[in-house]
N, C-alpha and C positions, 0 to 999 in steps of 0.2 A: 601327079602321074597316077594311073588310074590302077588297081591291086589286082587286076586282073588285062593279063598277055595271051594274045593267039600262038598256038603252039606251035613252035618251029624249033627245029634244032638247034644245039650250043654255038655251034660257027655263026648260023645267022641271027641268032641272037646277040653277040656279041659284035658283027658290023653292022648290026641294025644299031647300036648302043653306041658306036666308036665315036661316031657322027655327033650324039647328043651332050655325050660327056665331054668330046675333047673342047665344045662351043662352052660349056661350062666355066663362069670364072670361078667357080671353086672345086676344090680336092676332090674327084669321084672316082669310087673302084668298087668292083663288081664281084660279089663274094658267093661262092658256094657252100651249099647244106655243111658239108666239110668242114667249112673257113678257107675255103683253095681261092689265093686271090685270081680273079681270071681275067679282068680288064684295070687299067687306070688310065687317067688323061695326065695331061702336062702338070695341070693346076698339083696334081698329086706329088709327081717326080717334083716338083718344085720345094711342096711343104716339108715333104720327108726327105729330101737329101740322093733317092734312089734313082738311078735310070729305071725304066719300064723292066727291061728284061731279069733286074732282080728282083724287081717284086708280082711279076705275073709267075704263079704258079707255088712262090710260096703261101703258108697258111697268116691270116689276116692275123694273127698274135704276134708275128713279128713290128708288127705296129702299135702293140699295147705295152705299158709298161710293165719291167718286171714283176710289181707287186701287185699288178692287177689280175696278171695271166690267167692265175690257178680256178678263177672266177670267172674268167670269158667264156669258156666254154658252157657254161650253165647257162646263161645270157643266151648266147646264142641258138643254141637249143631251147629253150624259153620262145625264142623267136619265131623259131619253125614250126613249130608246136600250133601256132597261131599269126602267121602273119596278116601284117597290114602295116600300113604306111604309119609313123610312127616317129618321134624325139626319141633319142636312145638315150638309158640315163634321165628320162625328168625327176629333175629336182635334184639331180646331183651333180656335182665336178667332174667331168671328163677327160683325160689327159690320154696324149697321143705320146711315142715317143719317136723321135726323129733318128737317120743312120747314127749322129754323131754322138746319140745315145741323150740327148738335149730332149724333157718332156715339156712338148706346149698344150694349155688349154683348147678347149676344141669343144663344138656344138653340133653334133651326128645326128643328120635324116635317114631313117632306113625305108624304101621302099619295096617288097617284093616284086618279082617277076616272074609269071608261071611257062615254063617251057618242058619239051617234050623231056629234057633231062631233068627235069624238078626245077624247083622253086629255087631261083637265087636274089641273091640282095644285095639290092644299087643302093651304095650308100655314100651322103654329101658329105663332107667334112668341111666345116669353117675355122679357121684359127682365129681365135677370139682373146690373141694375150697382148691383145690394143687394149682390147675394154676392160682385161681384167686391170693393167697397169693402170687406166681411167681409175675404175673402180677402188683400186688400191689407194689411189694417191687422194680421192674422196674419202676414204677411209681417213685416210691420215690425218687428212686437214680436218676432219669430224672430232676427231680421238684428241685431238692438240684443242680442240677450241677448250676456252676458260667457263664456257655455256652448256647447259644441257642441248645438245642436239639429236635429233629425230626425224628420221627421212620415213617417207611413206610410200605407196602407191594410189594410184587413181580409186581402189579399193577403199581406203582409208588402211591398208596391214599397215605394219612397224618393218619396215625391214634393214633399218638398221639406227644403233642407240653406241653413243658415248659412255665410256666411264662416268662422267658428270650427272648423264641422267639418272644410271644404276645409284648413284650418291645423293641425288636429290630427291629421287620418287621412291627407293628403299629398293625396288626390283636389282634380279641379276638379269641381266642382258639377255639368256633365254629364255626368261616369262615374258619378256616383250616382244621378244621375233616374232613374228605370225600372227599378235595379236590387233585386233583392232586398234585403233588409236583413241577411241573412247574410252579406252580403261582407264586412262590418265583423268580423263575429264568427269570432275563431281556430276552424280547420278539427274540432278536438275534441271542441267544444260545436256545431258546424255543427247535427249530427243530432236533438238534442233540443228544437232553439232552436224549431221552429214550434210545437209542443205546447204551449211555455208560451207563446208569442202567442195561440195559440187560448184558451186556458184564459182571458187575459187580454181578449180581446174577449166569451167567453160573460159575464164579469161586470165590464166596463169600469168602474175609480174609479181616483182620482191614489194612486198608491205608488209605493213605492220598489222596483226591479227587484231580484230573486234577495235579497230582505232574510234577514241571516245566511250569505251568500256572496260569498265572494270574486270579483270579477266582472272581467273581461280581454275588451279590444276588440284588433284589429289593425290596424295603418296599412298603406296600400296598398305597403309595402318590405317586411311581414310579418313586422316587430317588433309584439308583444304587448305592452301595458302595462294595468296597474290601472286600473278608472272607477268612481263611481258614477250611477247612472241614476234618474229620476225619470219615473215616467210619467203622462200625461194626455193622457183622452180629450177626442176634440174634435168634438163634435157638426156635421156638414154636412149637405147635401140629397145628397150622395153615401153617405150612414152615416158610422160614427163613423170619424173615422181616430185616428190615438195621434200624440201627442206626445212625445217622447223626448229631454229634456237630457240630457246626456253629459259627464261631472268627469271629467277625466285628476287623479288621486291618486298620481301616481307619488312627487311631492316628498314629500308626507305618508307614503307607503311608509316612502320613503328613511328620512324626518325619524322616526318609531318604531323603527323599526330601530335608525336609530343613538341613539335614546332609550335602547332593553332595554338594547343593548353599551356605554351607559355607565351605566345604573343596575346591569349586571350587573359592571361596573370597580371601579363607587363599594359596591358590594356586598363583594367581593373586596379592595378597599383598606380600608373601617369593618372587617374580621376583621382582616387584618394588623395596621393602628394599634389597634387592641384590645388584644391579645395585645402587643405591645412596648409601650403605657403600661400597663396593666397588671404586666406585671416588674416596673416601678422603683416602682410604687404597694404590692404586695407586699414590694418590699424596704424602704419609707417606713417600712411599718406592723411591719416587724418590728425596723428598730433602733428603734425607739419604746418597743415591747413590752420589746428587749433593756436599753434604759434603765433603764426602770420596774423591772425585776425586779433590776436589778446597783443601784440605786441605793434600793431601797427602805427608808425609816424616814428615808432623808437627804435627799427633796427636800422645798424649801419649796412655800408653795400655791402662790406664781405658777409655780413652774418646772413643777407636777404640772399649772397649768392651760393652760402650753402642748401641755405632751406630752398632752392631751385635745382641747385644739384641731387638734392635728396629727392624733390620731387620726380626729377630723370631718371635716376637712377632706380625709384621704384617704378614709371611707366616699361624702361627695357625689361624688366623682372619680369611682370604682367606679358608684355609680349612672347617673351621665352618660355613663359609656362605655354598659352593659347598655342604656339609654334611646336611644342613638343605634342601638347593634346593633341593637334592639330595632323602630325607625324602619327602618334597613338593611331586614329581614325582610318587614315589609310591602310595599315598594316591591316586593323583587324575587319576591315569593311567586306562585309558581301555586297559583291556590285549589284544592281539592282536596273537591269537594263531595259532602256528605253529609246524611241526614235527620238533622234537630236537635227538638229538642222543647223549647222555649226556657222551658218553666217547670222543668222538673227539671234543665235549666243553670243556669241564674239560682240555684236551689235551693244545686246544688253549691257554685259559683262561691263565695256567700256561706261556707258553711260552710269553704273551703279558705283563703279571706282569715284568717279569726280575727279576728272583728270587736272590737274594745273592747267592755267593759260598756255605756258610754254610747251606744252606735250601736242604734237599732231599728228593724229593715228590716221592709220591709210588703208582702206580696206580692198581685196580684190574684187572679182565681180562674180567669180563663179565658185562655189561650193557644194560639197556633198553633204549628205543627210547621213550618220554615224549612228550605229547601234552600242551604246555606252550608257556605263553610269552618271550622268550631268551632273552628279557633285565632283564627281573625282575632276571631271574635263575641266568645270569651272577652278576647279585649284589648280592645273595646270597650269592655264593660260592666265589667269588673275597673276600668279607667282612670276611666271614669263613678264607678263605685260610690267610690272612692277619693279622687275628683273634689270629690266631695259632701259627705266627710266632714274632708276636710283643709281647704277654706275654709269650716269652720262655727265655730260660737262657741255652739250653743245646748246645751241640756242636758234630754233628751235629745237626740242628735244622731238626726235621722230621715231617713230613703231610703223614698220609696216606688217599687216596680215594678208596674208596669202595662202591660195593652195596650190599646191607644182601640179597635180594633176588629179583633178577631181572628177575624171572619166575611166579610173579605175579601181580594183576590189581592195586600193588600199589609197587612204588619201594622204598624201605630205602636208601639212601645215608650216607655214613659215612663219616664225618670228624673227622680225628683222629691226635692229634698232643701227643706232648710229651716236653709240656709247663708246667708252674708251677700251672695251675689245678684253681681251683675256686673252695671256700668252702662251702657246701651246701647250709648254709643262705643265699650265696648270689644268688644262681643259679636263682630267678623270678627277682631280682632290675637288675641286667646286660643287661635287654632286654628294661628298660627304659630307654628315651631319658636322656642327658646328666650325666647318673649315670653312676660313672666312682669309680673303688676300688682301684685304686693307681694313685698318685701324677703325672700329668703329667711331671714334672720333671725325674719319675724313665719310667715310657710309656710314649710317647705321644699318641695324638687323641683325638676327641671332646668327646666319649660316644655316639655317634648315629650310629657309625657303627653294631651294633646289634639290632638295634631298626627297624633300615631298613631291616635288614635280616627279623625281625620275623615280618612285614607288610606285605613283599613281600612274605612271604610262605603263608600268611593267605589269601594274591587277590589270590593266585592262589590255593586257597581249600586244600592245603597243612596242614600238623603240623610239629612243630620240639621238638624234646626233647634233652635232656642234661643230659648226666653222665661226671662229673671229678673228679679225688683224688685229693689233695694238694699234687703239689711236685711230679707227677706224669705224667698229661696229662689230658686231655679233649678228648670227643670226644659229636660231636653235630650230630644228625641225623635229616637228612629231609627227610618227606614223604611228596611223589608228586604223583598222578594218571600216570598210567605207556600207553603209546599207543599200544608196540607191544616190545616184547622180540629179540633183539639184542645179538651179541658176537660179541664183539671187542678184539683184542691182546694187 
């Protein structure tokens, strides 16, 4: 509305107005130099509790609350002083008070009107105690989270912080109001932080901040530690502000950290203890040998079937060390990745094993090209394949290799044998180290060759799952991130 009226007197002023304000869906009344209320519409009888004829002609204070009153008049005066169209109250709380003596929030437009009796003022009134109870109840759920949280506006201000933040960044809640959101953020990354805000309001949804980077806040002492951040946007009648939880990960830092330097220990100590059992296993196997050869034509069967058993008994040792190094390797491996083309692997793979007569592997037709480390894959599927054929009993003994679908960004490999199956209960103990469900006597092997399978799928962001019947077959499936869609014959 425009701050400037053609002069006409107070009657037709006020049914030039009746018209505008009663169309109005909100609260409007027409106040003079005074505070003499002189017009309202419905919208108004409604907020406040009044018929029209009691509130036309009293002073507009009867609508403030009591402990505002003594202060109204200065405001108002303040007003006249200077008017223009105008928020009354920016930047602070407004409260109305209704007949029943009930005070609700409220957001007052004051507009001037010049007429031949002076200047009066058409003023909106919205009740706004939806949004504050919105508002409120955003509070709550802020104030309760176990996370530093941090709401903003499109600006990047602070306009509203948790307990948890005042406890984790060392601030009281009022150095943060009104401040930038960079104060948090160490001085290095200062320069680039509004860009990605901006980028983040042009396409506002919940994610995870700087996902694939290392992320670092500052406390108000100007120690830097580790966070992770979560974001969501939060729809108001102001636009969208962001919501921002904040993880201090320091412990979890720490807790990997000190994970690598002792998988990098326990690394370091399985090569040592290798190499020293190992000697005395080599020297087992050679007075054994030296026996056999100084004593031959002279032993009887049982003496020739210990010196056989001792020579078994040192090959499983040997095995057991190679299977833990073997375990070692993966834990402390940095993959080291490369395009793979997982059918002329698999291909290889078979042909390097020396499979028995009785084993017949089956291969599909179509496969994907995989971005992986090839030692780890190769120990996968060597262990699998291996896997398949030592708890079998059938004749022929069959492996099939497959992929369930190698035209998308994650490929299934199947291994499918037709073995004597594993029973549900046991299907999570098989993936632990030395758990093993029959007598090395009736199988051999140490129990870690599946332990290393499901290490090696998990470096390389992989899973595997497991279906088998008893008495039937297994089949074990790896999913591996696919690079680009191959066909092989």
């Amino acid at each position: 509305m425009s701050n400037h009226v053609t002069h006409v007197n107070q009657r037709d002023v006020l049914e030039r107005f009746r018209m505008v304000v009663e169309s109005s869906p909100n609260a409007m009344l027409m106040v003079d130099r005074g505070g003499q209320i002189l017009l309202v519409n419905a919208e108004a009888e409604k907020l406040f509790g009044y018929v029209e004829d009691a509130l036309v002609g009293q002073s507009v204070d009867i609508l403030v609350p009591p402990r505002f009153r003594s202060n109204h008049a200065g405001h108002r005066a303040g007003f006249f002083a200077e008017p223009s169209a105008r928020v009354m109250g920016a930047g602070r709380d407004l409260f109305a008070v209704r007949k029943d003596g009930v005070e609700v929030p409220v957001e007052i437009g004051l507009t001037p009107c010049d007429t031949d009796e002076g200047v009066f003022v058409l003023s909106t009134i919205i009740d706004i105690s939806e949004r504050k109870r919105a508002e409120n109840r955003i509070r709550l759920v802020v104030e309760a989270a176990p996370n530093a949280m941090v709401m903003i506006d499109r600006q990047g201000e602070i306009v509203l912080v948790n307990s948890q933040t005042e406890q984790i960044f060392g601030y009281d809640r009022k150095e943060l109001i009104g401040q930038k959101i960079e104060i948090l953020v160490p001085e290095r990354y200062r320069g680039g932080h509004p860009g990605h805000r901006d980028r983040f309001f042009a396409e506002p949804s919940a994610r995870a901040m700087g996902a694939g980077r290392d992320l670092y806040a500052v406390r108000k002492d100007g120690r830097e530690f580790p966070v992770e951040i979560g974001l969501n946007p939060v729809e108001t009648e102001e636009g969208v502000l962001v919501l921002s939880a904040i993880v201090d990960i320091t412990e979890r830092k720490q807790a990997e950290q000190a994970l690598r330097e002792a998988n990098e220990s326990l690394g370091q100590y399985a090569y040592v203890v290798s190499h020293d059992i190992r000697a005395p296993l080599r020297a087992i196997r050679n007075y054994a040998d030296f026996l056999r050869e100084d004593l031959e034509g002279k032993l009887e069967e049982e003496q020739s079937e210990y010196l056989d058993g001792l020579a078994e008994a040192v090959d499983q040792a040997e095995q057991l060390v190679n299977d833990l190094l073997s375990l070692s390797r993966v834990e402390r491996r940095a993959n080291a990745t490369t395009p793979i083309e997982m059918g002329t692997l698999l291909r290889d793979l078979v042909r390097m094993l020396q499979l028995p007569d009785d084993v017949e592997v089956i291969f599909g037709s179509q496969w994907p090209t995989i971005s992986a480390d090839e030692t780890l894959v190769r120990q996968i599927f060597q262990n699998l394949i291996l896997n398949g054929i030592k708890f079998n009993e059938s004749s022929p003994k069959r492996i099939e290799l497959t992929c369930a679908n190698s035209h998308t960004p994650v490929c299934e490999i199947q291994i499918r044998d037709n073995g004597i199956g594993i029973e549900p209960r046991h299907h999570e103990q098989i993936f632990r180290v030395f758990q093993r469900l029959h007598d090395s006597e009736a199988y051999e092997g140490t129990g870690i060759g599946l332990a290393i399978v499901k290490k090696a799928v998990s470096k390389l962001g992989g899973s595997l799952d497991l279906e088998s019947t008893p008495g039937e077959g297994t089949t074990f499936t790896v999913k591996l991130p696919a690079l680009k869609v191959g066909s092989q014959s």
